[in-house]
RODO-2510 file (C-alpha; in nm, 4 decimals, decimal comma):
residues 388
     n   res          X          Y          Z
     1     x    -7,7679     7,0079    -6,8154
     2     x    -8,0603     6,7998    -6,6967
     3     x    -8,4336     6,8850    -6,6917
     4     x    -8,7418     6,7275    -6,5599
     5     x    -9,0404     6,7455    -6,7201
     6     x    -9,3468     6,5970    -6,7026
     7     x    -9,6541     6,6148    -6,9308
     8     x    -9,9647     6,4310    -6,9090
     9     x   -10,2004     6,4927    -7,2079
    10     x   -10,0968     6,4474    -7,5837
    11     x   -10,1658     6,8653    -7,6042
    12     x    -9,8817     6,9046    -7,3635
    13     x    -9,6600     6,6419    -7,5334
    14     x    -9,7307     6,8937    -7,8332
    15     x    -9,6552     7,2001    -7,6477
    16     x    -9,3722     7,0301    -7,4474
    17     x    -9,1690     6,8841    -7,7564
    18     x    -9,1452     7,2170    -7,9121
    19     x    -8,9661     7,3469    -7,6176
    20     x    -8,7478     7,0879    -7,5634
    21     x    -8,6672     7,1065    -7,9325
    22     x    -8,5308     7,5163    -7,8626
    23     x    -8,3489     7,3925    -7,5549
    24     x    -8,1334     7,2014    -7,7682
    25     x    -8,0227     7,4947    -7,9320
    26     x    -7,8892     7,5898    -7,5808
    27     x    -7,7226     7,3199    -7,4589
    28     x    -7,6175     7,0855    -7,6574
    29     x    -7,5501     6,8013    -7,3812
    30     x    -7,8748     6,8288    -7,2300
    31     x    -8,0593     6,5725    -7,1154
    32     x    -8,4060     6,4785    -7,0345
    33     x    -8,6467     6,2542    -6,8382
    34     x    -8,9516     6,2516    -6,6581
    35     x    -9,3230     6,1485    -6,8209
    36     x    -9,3879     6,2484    -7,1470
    37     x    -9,5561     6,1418    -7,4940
    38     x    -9,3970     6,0239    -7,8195
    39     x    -9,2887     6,3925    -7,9745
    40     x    -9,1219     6,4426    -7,6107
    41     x    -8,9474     6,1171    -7,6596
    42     x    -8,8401     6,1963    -7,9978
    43     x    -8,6509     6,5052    -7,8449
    44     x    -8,4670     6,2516    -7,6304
    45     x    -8,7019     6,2564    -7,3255
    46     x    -8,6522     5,9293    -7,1111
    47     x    -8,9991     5,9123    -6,9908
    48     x    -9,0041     5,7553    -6,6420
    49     x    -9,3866     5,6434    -6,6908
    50     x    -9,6369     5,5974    -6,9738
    51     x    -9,7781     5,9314    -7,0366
    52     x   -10,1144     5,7834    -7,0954
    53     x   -10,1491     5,6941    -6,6867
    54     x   -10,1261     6,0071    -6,6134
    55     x   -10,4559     6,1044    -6,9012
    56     x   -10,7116     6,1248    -6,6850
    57     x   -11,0200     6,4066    -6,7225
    58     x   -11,3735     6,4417    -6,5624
    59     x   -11,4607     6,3852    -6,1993
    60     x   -11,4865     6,0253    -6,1640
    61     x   -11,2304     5,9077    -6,3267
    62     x   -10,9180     6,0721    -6,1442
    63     x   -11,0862     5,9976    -5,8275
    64     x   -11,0902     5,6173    -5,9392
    65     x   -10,7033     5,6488    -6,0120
    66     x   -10,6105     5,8337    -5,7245
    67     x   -10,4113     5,5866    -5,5857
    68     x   -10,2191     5,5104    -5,8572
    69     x   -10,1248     5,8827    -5,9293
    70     x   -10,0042     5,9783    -5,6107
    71     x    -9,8158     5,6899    -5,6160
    72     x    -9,6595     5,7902    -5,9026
    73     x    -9,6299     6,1423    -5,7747
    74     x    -9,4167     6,0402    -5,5227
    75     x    -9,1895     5,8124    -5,7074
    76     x    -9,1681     6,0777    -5,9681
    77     x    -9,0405     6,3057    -5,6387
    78     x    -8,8009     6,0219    -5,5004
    79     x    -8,6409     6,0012    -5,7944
    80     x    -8,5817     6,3904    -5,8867
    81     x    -8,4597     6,4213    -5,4924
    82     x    -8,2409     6,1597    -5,5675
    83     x    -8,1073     6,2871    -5,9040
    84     x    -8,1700     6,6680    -5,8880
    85     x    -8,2531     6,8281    -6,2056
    86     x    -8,1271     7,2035    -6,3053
    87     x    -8,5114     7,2188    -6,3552
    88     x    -8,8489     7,0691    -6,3436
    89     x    -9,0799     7,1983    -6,5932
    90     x    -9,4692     7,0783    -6,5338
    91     x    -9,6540     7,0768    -6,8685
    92     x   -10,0427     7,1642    -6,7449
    93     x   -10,2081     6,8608    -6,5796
    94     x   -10,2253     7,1200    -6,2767
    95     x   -10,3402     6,8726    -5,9875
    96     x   -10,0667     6,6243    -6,0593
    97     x    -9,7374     6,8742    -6,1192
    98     x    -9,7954     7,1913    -5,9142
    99     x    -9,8309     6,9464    -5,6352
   100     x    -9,4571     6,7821    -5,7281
   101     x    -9,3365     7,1055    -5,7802
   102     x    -9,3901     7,2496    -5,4406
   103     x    -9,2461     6,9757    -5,3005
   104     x    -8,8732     7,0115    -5,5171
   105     x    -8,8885     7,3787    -5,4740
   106     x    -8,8621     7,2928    -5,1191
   107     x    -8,5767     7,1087    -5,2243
   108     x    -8,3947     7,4329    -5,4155
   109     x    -8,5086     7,2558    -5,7440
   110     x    -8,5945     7,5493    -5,9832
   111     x    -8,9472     7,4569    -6,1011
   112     x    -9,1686     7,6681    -6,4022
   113     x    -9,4858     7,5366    -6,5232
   114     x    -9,6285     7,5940    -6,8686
   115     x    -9,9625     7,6666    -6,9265
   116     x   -10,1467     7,8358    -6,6693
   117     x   -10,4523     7,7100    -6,4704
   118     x   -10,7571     7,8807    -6,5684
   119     x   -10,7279     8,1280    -6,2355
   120     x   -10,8561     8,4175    -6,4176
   121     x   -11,1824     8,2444    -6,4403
   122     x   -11,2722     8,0053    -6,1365
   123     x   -11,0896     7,8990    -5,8612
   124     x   -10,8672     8,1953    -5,7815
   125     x   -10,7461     8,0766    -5,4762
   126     x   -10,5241     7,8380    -5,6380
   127     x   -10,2830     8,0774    -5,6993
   128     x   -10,1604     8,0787    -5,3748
   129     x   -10,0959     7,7064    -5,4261
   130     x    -9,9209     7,8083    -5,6968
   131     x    -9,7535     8,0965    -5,5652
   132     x    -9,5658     7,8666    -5,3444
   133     x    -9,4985     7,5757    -5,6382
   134     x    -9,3812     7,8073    -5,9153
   135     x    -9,0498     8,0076    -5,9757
   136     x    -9,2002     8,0773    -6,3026
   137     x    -9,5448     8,0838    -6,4814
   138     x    -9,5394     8,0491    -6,8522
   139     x    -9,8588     8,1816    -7,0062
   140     x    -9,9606     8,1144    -7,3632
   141     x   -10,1956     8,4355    -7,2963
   142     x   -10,1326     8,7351    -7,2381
   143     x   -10,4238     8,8757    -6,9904
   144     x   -10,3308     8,5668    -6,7852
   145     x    -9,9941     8,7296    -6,6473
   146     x   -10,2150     9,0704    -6,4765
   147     x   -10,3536     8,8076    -6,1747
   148     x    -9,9899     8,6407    -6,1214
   149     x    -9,8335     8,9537    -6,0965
   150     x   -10,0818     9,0975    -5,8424
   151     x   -10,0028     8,8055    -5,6433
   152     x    -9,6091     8,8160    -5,6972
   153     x    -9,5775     8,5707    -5,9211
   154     x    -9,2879     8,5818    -6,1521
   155     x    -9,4747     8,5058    -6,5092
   156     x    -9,4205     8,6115    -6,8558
   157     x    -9,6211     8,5308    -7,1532
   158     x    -9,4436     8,3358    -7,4452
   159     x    -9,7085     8,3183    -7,6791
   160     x    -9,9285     8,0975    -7,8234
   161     x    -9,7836     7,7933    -8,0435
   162     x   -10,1383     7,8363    -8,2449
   163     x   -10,0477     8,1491    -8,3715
   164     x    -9,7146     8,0754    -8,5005
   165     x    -9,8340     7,7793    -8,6591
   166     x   -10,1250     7,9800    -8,8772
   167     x    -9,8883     8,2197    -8,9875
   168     x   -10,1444     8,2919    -9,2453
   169     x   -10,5263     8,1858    -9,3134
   170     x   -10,5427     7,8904    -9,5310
   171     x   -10,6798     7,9177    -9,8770
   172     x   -11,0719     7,8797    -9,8920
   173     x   -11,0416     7,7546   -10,2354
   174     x   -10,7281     7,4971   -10,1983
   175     x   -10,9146     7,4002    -9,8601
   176     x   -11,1866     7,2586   -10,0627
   177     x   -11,0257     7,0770   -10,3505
   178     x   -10,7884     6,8934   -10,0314
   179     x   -11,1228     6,7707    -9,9028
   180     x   -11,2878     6,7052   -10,2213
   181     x   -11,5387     6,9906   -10,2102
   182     x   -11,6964     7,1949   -10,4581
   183     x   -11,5534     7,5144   -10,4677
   184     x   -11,9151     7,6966   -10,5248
   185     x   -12,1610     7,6786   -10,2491
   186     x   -12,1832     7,7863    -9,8848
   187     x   -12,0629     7,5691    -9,6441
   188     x   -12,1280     7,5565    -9,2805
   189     x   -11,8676     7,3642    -9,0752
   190     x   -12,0186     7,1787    -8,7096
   191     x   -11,7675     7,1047    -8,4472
   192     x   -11,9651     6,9587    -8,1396
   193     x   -11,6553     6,9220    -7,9643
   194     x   -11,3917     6,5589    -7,9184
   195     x   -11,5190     6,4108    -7,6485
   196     x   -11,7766     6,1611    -7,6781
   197     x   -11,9982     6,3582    -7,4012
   198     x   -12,0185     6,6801    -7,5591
   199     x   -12,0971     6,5481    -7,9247
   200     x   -12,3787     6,3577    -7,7508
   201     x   -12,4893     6,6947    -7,5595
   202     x   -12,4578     6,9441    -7,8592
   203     x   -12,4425     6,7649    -8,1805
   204     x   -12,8484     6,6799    -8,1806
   205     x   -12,9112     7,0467    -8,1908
   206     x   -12,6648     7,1279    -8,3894
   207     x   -12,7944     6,9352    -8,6545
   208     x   -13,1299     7,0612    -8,5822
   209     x   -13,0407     7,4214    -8,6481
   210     x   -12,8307     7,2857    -8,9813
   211     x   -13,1325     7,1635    -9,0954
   212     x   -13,3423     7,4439    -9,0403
   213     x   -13,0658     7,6305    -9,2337
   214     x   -13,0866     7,4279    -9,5262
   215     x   -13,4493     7,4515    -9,5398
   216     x   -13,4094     7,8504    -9,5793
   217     x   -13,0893     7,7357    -9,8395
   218     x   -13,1127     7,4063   -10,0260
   219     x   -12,7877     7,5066   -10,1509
   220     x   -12,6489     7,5005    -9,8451
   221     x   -12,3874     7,2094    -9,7457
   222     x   -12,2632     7,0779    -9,3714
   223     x   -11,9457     6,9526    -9,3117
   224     x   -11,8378     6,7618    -8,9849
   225     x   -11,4987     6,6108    -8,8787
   226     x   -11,4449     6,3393    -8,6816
   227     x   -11,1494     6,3504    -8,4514
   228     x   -11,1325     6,0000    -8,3568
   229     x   -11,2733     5,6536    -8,4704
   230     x   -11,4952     5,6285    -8,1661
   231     x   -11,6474     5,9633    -8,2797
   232     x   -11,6586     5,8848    -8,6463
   233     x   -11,9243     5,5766    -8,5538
   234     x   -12,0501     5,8217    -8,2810
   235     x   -12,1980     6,0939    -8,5629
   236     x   -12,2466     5,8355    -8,7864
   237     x   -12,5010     5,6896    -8,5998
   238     x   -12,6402     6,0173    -8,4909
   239     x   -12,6294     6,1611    -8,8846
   240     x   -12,8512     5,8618    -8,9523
   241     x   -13,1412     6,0216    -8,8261
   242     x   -13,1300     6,3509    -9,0600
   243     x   -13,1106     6,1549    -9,4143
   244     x   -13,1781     6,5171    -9,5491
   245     x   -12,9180     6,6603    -9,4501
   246     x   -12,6120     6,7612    -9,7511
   247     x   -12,3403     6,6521    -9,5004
   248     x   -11,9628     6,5667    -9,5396
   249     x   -11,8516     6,3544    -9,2791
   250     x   -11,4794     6,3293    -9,2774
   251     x   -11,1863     6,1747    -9,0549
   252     x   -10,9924     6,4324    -8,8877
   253     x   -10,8636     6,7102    -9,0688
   254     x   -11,0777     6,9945    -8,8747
   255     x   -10,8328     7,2700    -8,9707
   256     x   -10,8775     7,1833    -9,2940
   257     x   -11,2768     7,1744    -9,2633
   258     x   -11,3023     7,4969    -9,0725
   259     x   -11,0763     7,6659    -9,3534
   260     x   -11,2847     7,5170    -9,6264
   261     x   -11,6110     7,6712    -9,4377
   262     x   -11,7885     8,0078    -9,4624
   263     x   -11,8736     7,9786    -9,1283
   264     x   -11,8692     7,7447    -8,8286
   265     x   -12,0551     7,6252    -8,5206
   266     x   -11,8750     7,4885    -8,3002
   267     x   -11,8378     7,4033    -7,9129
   268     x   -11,6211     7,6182    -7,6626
   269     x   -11,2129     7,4884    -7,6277
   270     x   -10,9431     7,5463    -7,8456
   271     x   -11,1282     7,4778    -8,1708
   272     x   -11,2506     7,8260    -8,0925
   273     x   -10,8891     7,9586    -8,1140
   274     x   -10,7958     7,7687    -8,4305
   275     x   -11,1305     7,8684    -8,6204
   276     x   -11,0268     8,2742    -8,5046
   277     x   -10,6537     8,2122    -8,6445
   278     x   -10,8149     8,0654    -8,9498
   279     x   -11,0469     8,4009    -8,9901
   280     x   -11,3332     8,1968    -8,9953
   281     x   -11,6864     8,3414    -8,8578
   282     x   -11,8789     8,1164    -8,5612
   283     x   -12,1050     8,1090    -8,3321
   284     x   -11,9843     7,9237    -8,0483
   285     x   -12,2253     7,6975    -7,7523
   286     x   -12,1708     7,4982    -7,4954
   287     x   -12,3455     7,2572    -7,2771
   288     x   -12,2922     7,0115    -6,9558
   289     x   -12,4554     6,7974    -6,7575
   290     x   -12,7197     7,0779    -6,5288
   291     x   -12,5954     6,9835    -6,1956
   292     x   -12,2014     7,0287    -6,3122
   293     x   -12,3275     7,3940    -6,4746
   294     x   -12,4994     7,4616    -6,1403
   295     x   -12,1701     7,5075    -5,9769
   296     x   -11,9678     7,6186    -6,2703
   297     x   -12,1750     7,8688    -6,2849
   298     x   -12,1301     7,9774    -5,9577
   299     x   -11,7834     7,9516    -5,9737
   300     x   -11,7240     8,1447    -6,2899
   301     x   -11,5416     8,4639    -6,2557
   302     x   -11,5589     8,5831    -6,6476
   303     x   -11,8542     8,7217    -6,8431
   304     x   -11,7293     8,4875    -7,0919
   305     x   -11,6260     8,1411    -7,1914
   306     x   -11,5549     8,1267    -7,5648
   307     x   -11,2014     8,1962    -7,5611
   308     x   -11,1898     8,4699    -7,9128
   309     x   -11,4186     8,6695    -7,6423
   310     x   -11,2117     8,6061    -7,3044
   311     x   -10,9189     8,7173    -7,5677
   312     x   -11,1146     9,0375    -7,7096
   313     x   -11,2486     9,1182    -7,3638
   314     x   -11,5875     9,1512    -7,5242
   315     x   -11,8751     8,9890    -7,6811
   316     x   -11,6954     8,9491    -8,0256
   317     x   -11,8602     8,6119    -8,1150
   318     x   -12,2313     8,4755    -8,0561
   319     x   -12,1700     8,2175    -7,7343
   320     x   -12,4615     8,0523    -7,6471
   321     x   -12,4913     7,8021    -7,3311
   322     x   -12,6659     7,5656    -7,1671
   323     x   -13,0741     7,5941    -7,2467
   324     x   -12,9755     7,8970    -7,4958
   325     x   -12,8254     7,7070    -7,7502
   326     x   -13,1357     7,5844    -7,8885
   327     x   -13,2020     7,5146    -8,2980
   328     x   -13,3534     7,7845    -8,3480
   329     x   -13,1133     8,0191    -8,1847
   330     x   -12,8396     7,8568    -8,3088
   331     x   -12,9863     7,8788    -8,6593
   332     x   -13,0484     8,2546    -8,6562
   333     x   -12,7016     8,3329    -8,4995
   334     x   -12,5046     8,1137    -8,8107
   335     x   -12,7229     8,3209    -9,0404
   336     x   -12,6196     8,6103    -9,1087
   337     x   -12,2304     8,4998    -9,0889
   338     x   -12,3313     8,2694    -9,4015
   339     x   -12,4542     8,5808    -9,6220
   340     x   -12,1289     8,8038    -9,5086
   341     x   -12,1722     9,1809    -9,4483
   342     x   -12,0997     9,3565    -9,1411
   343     x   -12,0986     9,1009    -8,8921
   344     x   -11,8351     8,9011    -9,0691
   345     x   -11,6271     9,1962    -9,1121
   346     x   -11,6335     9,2788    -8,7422
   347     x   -11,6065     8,8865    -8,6294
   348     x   -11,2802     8,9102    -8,9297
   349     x   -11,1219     9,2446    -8,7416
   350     x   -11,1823     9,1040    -8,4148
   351     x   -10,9763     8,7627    -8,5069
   352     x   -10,6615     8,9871    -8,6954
   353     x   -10,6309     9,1541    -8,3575
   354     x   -10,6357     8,8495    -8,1454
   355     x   -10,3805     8,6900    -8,4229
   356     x   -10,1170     8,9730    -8,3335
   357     x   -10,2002     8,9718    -7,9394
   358     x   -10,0495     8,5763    -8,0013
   359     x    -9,7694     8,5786    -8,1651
   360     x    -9,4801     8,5487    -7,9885
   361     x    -9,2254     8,2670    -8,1240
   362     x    -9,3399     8,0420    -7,8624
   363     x    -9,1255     7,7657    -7,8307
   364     x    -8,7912     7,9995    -7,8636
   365     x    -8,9781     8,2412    -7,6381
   366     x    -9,0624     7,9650    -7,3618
   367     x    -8,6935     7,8406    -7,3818
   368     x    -8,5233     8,1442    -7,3259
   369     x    -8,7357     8,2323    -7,0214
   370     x    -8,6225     7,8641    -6,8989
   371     x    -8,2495     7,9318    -6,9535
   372     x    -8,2730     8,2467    -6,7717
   373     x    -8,4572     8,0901    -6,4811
   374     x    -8,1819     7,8424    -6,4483
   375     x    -7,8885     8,0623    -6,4805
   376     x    -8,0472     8,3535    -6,2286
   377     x    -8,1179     8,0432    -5,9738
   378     x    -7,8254     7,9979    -5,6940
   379     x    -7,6757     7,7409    -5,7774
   380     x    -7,8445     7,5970    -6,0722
   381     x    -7,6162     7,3490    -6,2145
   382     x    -7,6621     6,9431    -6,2044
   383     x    -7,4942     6,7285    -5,9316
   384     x    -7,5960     7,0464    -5,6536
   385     x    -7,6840     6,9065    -5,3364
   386     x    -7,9808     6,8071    -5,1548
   387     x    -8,1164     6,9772    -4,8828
   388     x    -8,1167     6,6968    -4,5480
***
């Protein structure tokens, strides 16, 4: 048995490992290669190309290594045509794999692709691009199947790894003593996101509203990770200007921090999902450069953006954007989260629903659906012939 896969962030050598790791426990001669991190490796993926080259994010930036990618696109598709997998699996990075999908499908290549574009809230005319890429979508959500299935998309939802991962919330108290905290005390966890942009576009006023927090609580304490080095120095330097400020500033460990917290502010991504799973209270904001949120904006199809609300299909957390995340409205959203009562409890019911919506065994989940999509497909088996 021989699968393709290719991956091209270190959150889908994550998601992509775990898979490969059930496949095993189907065949247990299989073998794989195409681009993927160290975890994929570890699983016995021959990766074809340095995962890193294909890490590209923002506007500029992939248009400055265009040449390079579709270069490697199209060796990537040389080789597979020349040495036919029972299945290519693209791990997100949309714009690079449904593109090399669609191309081996032609090719009677069975192709799935894990992790679904964000179709449900901008650009929803990809999906006839990927209508014509995909045997099979794999959604780690399930309200993202409805739109693939109106469009005749085969899709099923295998969960989300998150969820299976935070079986249970950590421990307030043994959250704390990890990090060297005192157990007594409210503490307010800031996450103004991991790239160097957004801290520089949300952390100011994020520390802003902390402050005017702590001048309501002098008991109050702020803690901040720091995901990287580069971001460590980054809030350093930016935590230099608020001396006054009772802030923790520690490397990494933001599951850890957002368990230790009684409530959080933090940007919109994925953090958002973790700090739910955690049963944590937030407020969540965002911001972007204007002209980029002028046609976002536009483009948006979703009343929402924080992800525990897109989940809940309502306004279950504060989300503030743009010009409306301001100190002062951040400050009086936190608030009442940090003296409990009924918004916490709704926020807490909210995040036990979303908990169960998730949980789905998603890497034995994902690899069944896989194994099923390659024994269904005519003549799914390694060595099949090419198409002239």
């Amino acid at each position: 048995m021989r699968i393709g896969v290719v991956a091209g962030e270190v959150s889908g050598d994550i998601l992509g490992a775990r898979v490969l790791a059930a496949l095993r426990q189907h065949y247990s001669d299989i073998v794989f290669e195409g681009v993927g991190g160290p975890l994929m490796q570890a699983q016995g993926l021959h990766s074809l190309y340095p995962m890193e080259r294909l890490s590209v994010m923002g506007l500029v930036e992939p248009l400055q290594r265009l040449p390079e990618l579709v270069r490697m696109r199209r060796a990537l598709y040389r080789h597979f045509r020349a040495n036919p997998p029972d299945l290519l699996l693209g791990i997100d990075a949309p714009d690079f794999n449904l593109a090399l999908e669609r191309k081996l499908r032609r090719l009677d290549i069975p192709t799935a692709h894990l992790v679904s574009p964000s179709v449900w809230a901008w650009r929803r005319g990809r999906i006839h691009k990927i209508k014509r890429s995909v045997d099979l979508m794999l959604c780690l959500f399930p309200f993202e199947t409805q739109i693939y299935r109106q469009h005749g998309v085969p899709v099923q939802f295998v969960g989300h790894p998150l969820a299976d991962e935070i079986a249970v919330p950590l421990d307030q108290t043994a959250a704390r003593a990890a990090l060297g905290l005192p157990d007594a005390g409210k503490l307010l966890a800031i996450l103004p996101g991991s790239r160097e942009r957004e801290v520089a576009l949300l952390a100011p006023d994020f520390l802003r509203a902390a402050r005017l927090l702590c001048a309501g609580d002098s008991r109050l304490g702020i803690i901040v990770p720091a995901a990287t080095d580069a971001l460590h120095r980054q809030l350093t330097h930016l935590l230099a200007a608020y001396p006054e400020l009772p802030v923790t500033l520690v490397e990494g460990q933001s599951r850890q921090v957002m368990a230790a917290a009684d409530a959080v502010l933090l940007a919109s991504g994925t953090a958002s999902l973790e700090a739910a799973l955690l049963r944590r209270p937030m407020v969540v904001a965002y911001r972007m450069g204007g002209l980029s949120w002028a046609l976002l904006s536009r483009l948006l199809k979703t009343p929402f953006v924080a992800l525990p609300n897109v989940l809940a299909g309502r306004a279950l957390v504060p989300e503030l954007l743009q010009h409306e995340a301001s100190p002062e409205a951040l400050a009086a959203a936190i608030l009442p989260l940090l003296g409990g009562g009924d918004a916490v409890q709704l926020q807490l019911q909210g995040f036990a629903d979303i908990h169960r919506q998730l949980r789905g065994d998603y890497a034995q989940s994902a690899a069944a659906a896989l194994v099923k999509l390659v024994s269904d497909k005519p003549g799914g088996s390694s060595g099949r012939p090419v198409p002239a």
